[in-house]
N, C-alpha and C positions, 0 to 999 in steps of 0.2 A: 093131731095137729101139733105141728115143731114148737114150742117154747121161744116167745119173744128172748132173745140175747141183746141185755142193753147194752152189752159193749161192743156190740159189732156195728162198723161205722160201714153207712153206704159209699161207692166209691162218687170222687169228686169227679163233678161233670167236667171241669178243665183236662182232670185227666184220662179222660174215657173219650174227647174228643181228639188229645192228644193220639193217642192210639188207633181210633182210626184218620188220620192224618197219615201215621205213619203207615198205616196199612193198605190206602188211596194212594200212597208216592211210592210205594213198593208195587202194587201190582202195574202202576204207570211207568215204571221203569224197567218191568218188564216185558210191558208193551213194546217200549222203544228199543231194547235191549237186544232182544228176543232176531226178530226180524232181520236186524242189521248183522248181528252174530250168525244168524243162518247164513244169509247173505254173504259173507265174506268165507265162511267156509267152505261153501259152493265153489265160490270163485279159487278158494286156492286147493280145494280138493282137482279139480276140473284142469290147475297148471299144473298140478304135480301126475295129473295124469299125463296130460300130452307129453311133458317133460320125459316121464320114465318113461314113454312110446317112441318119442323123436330121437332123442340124445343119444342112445345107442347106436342109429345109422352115421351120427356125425365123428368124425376122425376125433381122437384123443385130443391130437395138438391143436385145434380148434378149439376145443368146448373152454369154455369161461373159467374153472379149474387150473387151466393149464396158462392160456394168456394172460388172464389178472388175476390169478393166484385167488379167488372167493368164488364159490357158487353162487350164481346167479339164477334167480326161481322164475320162470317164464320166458329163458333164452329159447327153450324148444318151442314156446308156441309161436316165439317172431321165427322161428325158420318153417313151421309149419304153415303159418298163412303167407310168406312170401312163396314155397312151394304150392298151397293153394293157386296162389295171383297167378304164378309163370304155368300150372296147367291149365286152369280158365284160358289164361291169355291162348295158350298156345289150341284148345281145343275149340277156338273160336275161329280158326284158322282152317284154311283148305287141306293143307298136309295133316293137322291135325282130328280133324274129322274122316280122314281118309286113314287112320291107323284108329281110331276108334272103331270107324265100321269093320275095318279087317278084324280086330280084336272079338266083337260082339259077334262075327259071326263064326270065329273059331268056339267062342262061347257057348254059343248056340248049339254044338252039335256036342254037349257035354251033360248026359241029362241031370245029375244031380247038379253039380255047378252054374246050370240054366236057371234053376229053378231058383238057386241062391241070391243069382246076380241079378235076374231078373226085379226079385222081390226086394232086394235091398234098393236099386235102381228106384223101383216108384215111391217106397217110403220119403228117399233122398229128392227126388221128385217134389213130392206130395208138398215136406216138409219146409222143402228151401227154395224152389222155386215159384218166381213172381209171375202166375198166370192167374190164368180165370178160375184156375182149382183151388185157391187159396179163400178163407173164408173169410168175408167182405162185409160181413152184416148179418148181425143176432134178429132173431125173430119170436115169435110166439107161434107153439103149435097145439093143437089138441091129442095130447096123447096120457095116458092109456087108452081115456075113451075122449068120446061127448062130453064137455063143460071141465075140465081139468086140465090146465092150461102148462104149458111145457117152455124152457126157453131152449132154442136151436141155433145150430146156425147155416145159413144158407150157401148153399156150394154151388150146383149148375144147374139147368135145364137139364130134364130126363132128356136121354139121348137114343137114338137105336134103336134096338129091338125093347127098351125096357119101358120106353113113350109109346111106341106100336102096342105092345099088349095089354098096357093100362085101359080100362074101359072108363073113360071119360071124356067128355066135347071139350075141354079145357090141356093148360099148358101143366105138365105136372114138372114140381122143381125134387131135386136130391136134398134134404137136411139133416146135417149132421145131430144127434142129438147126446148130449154126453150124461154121462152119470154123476153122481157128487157122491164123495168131495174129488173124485180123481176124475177128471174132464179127457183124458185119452182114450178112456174106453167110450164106447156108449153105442149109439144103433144107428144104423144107414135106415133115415126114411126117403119115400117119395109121396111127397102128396102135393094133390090139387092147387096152383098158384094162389087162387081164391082162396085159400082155408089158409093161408100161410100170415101173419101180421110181424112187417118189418118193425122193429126197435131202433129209434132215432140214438142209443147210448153205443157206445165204441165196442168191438168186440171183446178187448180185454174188462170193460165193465161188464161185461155180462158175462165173461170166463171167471170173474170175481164174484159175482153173483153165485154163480155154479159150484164155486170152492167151497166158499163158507157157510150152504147150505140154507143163503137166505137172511144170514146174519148181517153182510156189508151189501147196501143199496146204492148204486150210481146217483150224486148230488146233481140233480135237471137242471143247476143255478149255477153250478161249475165243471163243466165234464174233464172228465179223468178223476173226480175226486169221488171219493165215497162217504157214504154216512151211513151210522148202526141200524139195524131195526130195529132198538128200542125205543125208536124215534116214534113208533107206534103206539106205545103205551102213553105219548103225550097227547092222544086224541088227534092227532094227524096222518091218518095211514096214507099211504099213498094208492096211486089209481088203479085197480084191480084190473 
């Protein structure tokens, strides 16, 4: 047994509060810190890319260098979406659909090149355009098995031959179902409309759900916001 030391004084509760003070405003500053920091680096990793992509195709005597004597960091992404605009614009158009199709089907008789354009074609599809393939509403499914409940998201009606060969009297839907914490990968289901349970919270709430693994829950009291799931440990869980 250690020997009482009468001269060792215990530390003062002022200052052992003091301390975690400081160590509650430090991890909450990195909370806010953290995020917004990521956030901005994104954004200018992302100019500095377009920039060294675009800037090369534009003439010396043009670039911001030359006219107002400073570098300017995101001149190439204003020439990149007004180049975006004017081929939208133009591919909206009868001459201009009429030199795509010629294009696609010179394409077409290129087999590795087919295969490239093709596939980059549906991702750019998939990704950016506003149809019915876009995903519109989180759901609940049961996957691996029975009684283990999954969050999805819902994409279309089975179509074609892949509704034909399903054996069931019902409508079956395609849903996406992603992996955590990284939400781009994950599995093409089809199952039963009836076995599927729409989520009334936004698809980015439930894409936030999916990130952190469970950790940030959409607030039912204010949508778009979230709250921790430590929220549980107050004896309030929320609805299974």
């Amino acid at each position: 047994m250690k020997p009482h030391d009468p001269q060792a004084q215990p530390e003062p509760p002022h200052r052992r509060s003091l301390l975690g003070g400081l160590k509650t405003s430090f991890i909450t500053g990195l909370v806010v810190i953290a995020p917004i920091t990521l956030t901005l680096w994104l954004i200018w990793t992302v100019i500095g890319w377009i920039d060294g992509w675009v800037l090369p195709f534009v003439p010396s005597s043009y670039r911001p260098q030359n006219l107002l004597g400073l570098d300017v960091p995101g001149f190439g992404v204003i020439i990149f979406l007004v180049f975006a605009v004017l081929v939208g614009w133009m591919a909206k158009g009868l001459i201009g659909r009429t030199f795509i199709g010629w294009g696609e089907n010179i394409v077409d008789r290129m087999p590795v090149v087919r295969s490239i354009y093709n596939g980059a074609k549906q991702i750019a599809e998939t990704v950016f355009a506003q149809s019915e393939t876009t995903f519109d509403k989180a759901c609940l499914v049961q996957y691996p098995r029975k009684g283990i409940w999954a969050i999805a998201f819902i994409s279309t009606r089975a179509k074609g031959e892949i509704a034909a060969r399903i054996p069931v009297d019902q409508r079956v839907v395609s849903v996406f179902l992603p992996t955590t914490p990284n939400p781009t990968s994950g599995f093409l289901l089809f199952v039963p409309e009836a076995d599927v349970i729409p989520l009334d919270m936004p698809v980015e709430d439930a894409a936030k759900l999916v990130i952190s693994a469970g950790l940030v829950y959409p607030n039912p009291k204010q949508p778009g916001k979230v709250i921790a799931a430590s929220g549980l440990a107050n004896g309030k869980p929320g609805r299974g």
